[in-house]
C-alpha positions in Angstrom: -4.8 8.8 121.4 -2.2 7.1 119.3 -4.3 7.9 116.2 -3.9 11.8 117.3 -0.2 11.6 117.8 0.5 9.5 114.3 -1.6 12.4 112.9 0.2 15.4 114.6 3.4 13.5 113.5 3.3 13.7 109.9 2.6 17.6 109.8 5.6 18.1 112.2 7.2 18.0 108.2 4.7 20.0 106.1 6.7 19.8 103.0 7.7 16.7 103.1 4.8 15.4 104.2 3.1 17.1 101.1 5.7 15.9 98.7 4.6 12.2 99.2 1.0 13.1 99.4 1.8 14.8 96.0 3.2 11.9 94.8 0.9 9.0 95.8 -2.1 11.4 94.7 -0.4 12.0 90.8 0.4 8.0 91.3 -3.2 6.8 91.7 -4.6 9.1 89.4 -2.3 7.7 86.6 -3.5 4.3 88.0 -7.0 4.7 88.2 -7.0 7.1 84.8 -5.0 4.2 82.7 -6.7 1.2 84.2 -10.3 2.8 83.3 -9.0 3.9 79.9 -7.7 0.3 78.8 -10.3 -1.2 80.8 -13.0 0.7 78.4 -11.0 0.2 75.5 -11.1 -3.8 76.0 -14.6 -3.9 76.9 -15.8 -1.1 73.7 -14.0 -3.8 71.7 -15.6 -7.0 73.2 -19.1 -5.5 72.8 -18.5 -4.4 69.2 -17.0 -7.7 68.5 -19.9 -10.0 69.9 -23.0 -7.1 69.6 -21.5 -6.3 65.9 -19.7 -9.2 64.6 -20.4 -13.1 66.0 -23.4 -12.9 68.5 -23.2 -14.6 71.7 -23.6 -18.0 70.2 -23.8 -19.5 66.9 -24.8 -23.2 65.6 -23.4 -24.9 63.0 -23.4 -28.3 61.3 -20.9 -30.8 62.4 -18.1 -30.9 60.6 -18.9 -27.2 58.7 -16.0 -25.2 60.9 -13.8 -27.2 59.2 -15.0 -27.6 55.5 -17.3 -24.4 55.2 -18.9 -26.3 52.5 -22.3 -25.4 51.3 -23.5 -28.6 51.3 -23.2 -28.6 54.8 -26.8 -27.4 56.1 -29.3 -27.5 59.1 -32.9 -28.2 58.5 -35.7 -26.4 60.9 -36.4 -29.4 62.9 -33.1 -29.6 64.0 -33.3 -26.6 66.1 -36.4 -26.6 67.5 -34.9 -26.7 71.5 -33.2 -23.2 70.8 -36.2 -21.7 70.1 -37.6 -22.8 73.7 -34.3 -22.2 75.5 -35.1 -19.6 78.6 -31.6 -18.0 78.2 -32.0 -17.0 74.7 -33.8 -13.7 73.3 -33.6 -14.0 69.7 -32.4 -16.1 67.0 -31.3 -15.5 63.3 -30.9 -18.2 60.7 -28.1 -17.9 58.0 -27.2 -19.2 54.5 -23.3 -18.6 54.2 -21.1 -18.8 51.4 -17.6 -17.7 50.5 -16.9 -16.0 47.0 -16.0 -12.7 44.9 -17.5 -9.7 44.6 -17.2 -7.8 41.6 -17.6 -4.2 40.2 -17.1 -3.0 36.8 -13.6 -2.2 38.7 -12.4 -4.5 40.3 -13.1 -7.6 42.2 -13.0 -8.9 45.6 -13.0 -12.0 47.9 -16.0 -12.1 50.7 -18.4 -14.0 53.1 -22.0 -13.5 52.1 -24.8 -13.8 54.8 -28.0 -14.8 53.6 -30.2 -13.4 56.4 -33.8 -12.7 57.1 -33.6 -8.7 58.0 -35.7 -8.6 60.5 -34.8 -11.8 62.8 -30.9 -10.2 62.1 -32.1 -6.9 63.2 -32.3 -9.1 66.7 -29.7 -10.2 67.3 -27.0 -7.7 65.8 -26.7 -4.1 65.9 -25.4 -4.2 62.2 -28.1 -2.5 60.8 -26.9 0.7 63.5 -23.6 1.0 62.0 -25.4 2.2 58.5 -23.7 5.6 57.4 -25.7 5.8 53.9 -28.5 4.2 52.7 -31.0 1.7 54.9 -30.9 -1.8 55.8 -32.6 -3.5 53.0 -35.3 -1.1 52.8 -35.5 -0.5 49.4 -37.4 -0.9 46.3 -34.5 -3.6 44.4 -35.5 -7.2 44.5 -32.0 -8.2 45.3 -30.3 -5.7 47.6 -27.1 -5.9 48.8 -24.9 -4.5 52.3 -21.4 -3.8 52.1 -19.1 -1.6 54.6 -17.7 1.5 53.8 -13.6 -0.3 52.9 -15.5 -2.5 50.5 -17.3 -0.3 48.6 -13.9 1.9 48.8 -11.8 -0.9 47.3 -14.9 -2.2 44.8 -15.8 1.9 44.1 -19.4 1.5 44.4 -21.7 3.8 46.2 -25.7 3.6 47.0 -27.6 1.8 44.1 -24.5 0.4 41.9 -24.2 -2.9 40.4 -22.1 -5.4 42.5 -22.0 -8.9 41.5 -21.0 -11.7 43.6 -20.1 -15.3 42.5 -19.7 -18.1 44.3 -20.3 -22.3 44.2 -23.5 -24.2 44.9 -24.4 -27.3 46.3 -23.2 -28.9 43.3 -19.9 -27.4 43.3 -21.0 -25.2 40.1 -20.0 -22.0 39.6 -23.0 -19.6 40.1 -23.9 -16.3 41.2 -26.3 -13.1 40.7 -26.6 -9.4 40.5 -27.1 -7.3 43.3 -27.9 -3.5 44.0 -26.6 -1.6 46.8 -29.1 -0.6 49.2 -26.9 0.2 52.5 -23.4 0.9 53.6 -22.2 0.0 56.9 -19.0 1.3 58.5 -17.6 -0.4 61.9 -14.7 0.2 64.0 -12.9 -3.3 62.0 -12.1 -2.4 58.6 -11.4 -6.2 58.3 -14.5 -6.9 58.8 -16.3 -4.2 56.7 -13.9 -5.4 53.7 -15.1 -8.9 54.0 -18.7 -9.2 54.6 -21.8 -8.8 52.9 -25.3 -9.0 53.6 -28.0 -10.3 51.3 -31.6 -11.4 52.0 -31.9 -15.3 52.5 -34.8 -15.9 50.2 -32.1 -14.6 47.2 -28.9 -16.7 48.5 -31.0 -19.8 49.1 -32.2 -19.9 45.2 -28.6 -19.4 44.0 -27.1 -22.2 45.8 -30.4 -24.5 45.1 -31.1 -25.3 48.8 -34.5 -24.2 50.5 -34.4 -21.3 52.0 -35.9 -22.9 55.4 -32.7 -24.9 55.5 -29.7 -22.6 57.4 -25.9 -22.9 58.0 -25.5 -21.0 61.2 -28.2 -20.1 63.7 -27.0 -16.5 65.8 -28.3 -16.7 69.2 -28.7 -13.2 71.5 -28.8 -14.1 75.1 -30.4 -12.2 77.9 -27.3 -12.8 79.5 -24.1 -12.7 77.4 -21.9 -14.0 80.3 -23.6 -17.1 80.1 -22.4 -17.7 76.7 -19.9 -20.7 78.1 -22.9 -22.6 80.3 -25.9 -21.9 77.9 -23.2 -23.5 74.9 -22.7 -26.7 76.9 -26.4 -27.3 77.6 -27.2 -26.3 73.7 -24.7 -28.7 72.3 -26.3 -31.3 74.9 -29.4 -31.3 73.5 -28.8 -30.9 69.7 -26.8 -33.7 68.4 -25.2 -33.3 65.3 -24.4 -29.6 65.4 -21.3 -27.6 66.5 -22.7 -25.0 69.6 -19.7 -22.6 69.4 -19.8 -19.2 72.1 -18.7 -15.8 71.3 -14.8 -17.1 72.5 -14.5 -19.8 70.8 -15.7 -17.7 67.5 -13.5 -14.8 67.9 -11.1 -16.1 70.1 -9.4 -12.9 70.1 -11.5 -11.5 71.8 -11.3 -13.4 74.7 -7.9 -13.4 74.8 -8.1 -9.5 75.0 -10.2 -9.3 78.4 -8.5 -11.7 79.9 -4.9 -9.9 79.0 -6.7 -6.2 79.5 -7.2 -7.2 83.0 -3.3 -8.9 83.7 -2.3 -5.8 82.8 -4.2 -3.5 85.0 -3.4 -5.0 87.8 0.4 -5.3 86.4 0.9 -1.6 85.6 -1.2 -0.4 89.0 1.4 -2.7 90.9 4.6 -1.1 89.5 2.8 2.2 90.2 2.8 1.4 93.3 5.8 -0.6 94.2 7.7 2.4 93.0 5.5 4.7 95.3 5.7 2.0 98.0 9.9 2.4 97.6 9.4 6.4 98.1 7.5 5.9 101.4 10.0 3.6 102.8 12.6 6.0 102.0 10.7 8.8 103.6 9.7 7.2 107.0 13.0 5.5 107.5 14.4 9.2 107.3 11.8 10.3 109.8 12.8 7.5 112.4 16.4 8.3 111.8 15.7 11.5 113.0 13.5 11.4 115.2 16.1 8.5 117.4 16.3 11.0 120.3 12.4 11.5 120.7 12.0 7.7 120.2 14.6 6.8 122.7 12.8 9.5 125.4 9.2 7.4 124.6 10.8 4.3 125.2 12.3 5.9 128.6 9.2 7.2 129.8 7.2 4.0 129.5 5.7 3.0 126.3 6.1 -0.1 124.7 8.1 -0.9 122.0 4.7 -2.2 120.1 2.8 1.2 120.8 6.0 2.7 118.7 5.8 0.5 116.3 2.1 0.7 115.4 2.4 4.9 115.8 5.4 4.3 112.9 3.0 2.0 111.0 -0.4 4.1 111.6 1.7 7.1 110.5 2.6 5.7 107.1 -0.7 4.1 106.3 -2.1 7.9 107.2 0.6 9.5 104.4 -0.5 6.8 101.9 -4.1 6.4 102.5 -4.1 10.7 102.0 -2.4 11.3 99.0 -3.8 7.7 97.9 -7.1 8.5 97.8 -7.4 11.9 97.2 -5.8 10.7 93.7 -8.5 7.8 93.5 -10.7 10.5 93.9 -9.7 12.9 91.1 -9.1 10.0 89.1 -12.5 9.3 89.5 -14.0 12.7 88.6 -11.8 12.3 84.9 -13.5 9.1 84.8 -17.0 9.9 85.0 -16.2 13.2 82.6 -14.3 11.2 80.5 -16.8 8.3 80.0 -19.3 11.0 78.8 -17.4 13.1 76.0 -14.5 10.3 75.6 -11.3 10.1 74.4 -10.5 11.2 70.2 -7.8 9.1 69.2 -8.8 9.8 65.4 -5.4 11.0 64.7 -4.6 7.1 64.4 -7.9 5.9 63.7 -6.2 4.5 60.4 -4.0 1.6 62.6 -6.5 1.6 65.2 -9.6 0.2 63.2 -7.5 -2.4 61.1 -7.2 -4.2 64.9 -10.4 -3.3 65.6 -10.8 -0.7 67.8 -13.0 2.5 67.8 -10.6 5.3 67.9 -13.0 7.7 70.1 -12.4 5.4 73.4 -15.2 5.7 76.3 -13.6 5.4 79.9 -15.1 2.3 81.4 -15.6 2.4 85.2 -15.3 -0.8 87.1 -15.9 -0.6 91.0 -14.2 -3.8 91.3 -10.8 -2.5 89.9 -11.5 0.7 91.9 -11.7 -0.7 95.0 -9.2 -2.9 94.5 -6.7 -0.4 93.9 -7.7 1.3 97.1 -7.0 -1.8 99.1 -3.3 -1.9 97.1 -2.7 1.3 98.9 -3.6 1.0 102.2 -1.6 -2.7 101.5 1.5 -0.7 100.5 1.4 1.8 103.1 1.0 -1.2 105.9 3.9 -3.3 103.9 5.9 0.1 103.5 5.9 0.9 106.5 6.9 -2.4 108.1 11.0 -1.7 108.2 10.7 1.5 109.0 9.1 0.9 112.3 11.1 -2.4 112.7 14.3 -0.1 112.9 12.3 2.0 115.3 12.0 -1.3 117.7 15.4 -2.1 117.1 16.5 1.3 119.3 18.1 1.2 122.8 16.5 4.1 124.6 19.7 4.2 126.8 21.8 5.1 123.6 19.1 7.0 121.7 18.2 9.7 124.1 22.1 10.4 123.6 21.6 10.7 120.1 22.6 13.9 118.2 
C-alpha cells in the first residue's frame, strides 16, 4: 500500500517529476557511455600492448635487464620446465640485439629480434598487423620486418636494401644486409620505429652464438591473468633466469588499468553526487510543501516511520526511473557502439605516439554496469535521507495549520 501511495505521489508533479527523471536518465547515460568508452580504450590498449608487443611472460638471463649484453645468453637445457608448464600455450625463443639500421638515406637506432617465424607466429599477433608484404614468406635468404614509421624515416619500401649493424659477442662491430619482405603498422609508432624482425638462424651467425642458444623466451598463456602466479612458480623452478610478467615489462601498462578503473568509478561518482544534490533539492521542496498533508497523516494515525519510509521509497522510485532508463540507453549505444566503434582518426597522429588505436571499440563490463546501478539506488536512499528526516521533524498540531 505504501509502495502505491509513494508511486501516486511523484506524478501528483508531472513536470517536475519528469525533469529529474530527465536528468538522472542523460546523467547515467553520460556515466555508463564514458565509463565503457575509457574502459575499452584501456583494455584495446592492454591487449595490443601484451598480444602485439611483450607477451604474457618473457625469460631472460640473470643480470641481462640490466646490461642487455649479447653475451648474456640461455642455452636449451635451461628451459626445459617451460616447455611442460600446464599454463603455457606456446613459447618463442629470441636472439636480441640493439644497433642501427641503415638505408642508402639515412640511418636509424633499433632492437632486432632474431626469431623463428613460426614459434613467433604463436605467441604474437605481429605477423596480423602486416599492411604490405608477408611475414617472411619470401624468396630472400635474409629478410627483414620493419613498421610502417621506420620504413617512413629509413624511406624503404617492399624488397629494398636495409642494413643493420650492431656488436657481437666479442664486442666487434658486425652486421649484414637485409631485404625487406614485410611491413607492419601498429597502433604505437614507438614501437613500429624501433623494432625489427629477422630470422634467428641469420642473427645467431652474425653475433657468432648458436642459434639454439636464445636471450628471451616469450611465453603465451592460456590464461593471461595468471601472468603474476604462473611468473612466481617459473622463476621458482629455473634458477639463474629473470621470469618477468607482461607488468613488469611494460609497466605502463599496468599502471593504465589500474588508473582506467580509479577513474570510472571517480567520474561516475561526481555524476552522481551532483545528481544526488538535485534530488535533495527536489524532495525537500516536495515535503515543504506538502507540510499540511503531512501534518493531517500524522493526525490521522500513521507513524512518523511510515512517513519517513513513503519520503524515502518516493525518492529511490524518481532515481531508480530516470536511473535506469539511462543505464538502459546507455547500454543500447554500447552494444552499437562496440560493433562499428568510435573514429578518433582526426588525432590518430597524437593518439598512436602513446599508443592507442584511434578507432576505439566500446568495452562492456557487467561489473562496472551493475555497479553503477547499485550507486543509484545508493544515492536515491542517501538522498533522500534529509528530506524525510525534516518530514519526521513536523508537529502535526502546527502543520495541519500550515499555509
Amino acid at each position: 500500500m505504501l509502495i502505491k501511495i509513494a508511486w501516486r505521489n511523484i506524478w501528483r508533479s508531472p513536470v517536475r517529476s519528469w525533469i529529474i527523471i530527465a536528468a538522472l536518465l542523460v546523467g547515467m547515460f553520460a556515466g555508463v557511455f564514458s565509463s565503457t568508452f575509457i574502459n575499452g580504450w584501456m583494455v584495446q590498449r592492454l591487449r595490443d600492448g601484451v598480444e602485439t608487443e611483450t607477451g604474457h611472460i618473457q625469460i631472460f638471463p640473470d643480470g641481462y635487464q640490466n646490461s642487455r649484453e649479447v653475451s648474456l645468453y640461455m642455452k636449451p637445457g635451461q628451459l626445459t620446465g617451460v616447455l611442460e608448464h600446464s599454463a603455457a600455450s606456446a613459447t618463442s625463443p629470441r636472439l636480441i640485439v640493439r644497433g642501427m639500421a641503415a638505408s642508402a638515406e639515412t640511418a636509424r637506432g633499433i632492437v632486432a629480434y632474431g626469431v623463428d617465424p613460426d614459434a613467433e607466429k604463436q605467441v604474437l599477433n605481429l605477423h596480423e598487423k602486416i599492411v604490405e608484404g608477408t611475414w617472411f614468406d619470401s624468396p630472400y635468404s635474409r629478410p627483414i620486418i620493419i613498421g610502417q614509421k621506420l620504413a617512413e624515416q629509413l624511406e624503404l619500401k617492399l624488397k629494398s636494401r636495409v642494413v643493420l649493424r650492431f656488436q657481437d659477442v666479442e664486442g666487434t662491430l658486425t652486421g649484414g644486409s637485409f631485404r625487406v619482405a614485410g611491413i607492419f603498422r601498429t597502433s604505437n609508432t614507438a614501437f613500429d620505429e624501433g623494432h625489427v624482425w629477422v630470422k634467428k638462424e641469420t642473427l645467431s651467425e652474425l653475433l657468432g652464438i648458436s642459434s639454439q642458444n636464445c636471450h628471451s623466451l616469450v611465453i603465451r598463456l592460456n590464461d593471461a591473468e595468471q601472468a603474476m602466479n604462473v611468473a612466481g612458480e617459473l622463476q621458482a623452478e629455473l634458477p639463474g633466469t629473470e621470469v618477468v610478467p607482461w607488468k613488469e615489462l611494460s609497466p605502463e601498462l599496468g599502471y593504465l588499468t589500474e588508473l582506467g578503473n580509479t577513474y570510472l568509478y571517480i567520474f561516475v561518482i561526481i555524476i552522481l553526487l551532483a545528481l544526488g544534490f538535485g534530488i535533495i533539492n527536489t524532495m525537500l521542496m516536495v515535503v515543504l510543501e506538502r507540510v499540511r498533508e503531512i501534518g493531517m497523516l500524522m493526525s490521522v494515525g500513521m507513524t512518523r516511520w511510515r512517513i519517513f519510509l513513503m519520503i524515502v521509497l518516493e525518492t529511490v522510485m524518481l532515481s531508480s526511473t530516470g536511473g535506469l532508463l539511462g543505464i538502459f540507453l546507455g547500454m543500447i549505444a554500447v552494444w552499437r557502439l562496440s560493433i562499428t566503434g568510435i573514429d578518433l582518426s582526426v588525432w590518430s597522429t597524437g593518439l598512436t605516439e602513446m599508443g592507442f588505436n584511434p578507432i576505439v571499440y566500446l568495452e562492456w563490463d557487467a561489473a562496472l554496469v551493475l555497479s553503477i546501478a547499485l550507486l543509484v539506488v545508493a544515492t536515491g536512499v542517501l538522498a533522500s535521507l534529509y528530506p524525510a528526516w525534516k518530514a519526521l521533524k513536523l508537529k502535526p498540531s502546527e502543520a495541519v495549520r500550515a499555509i
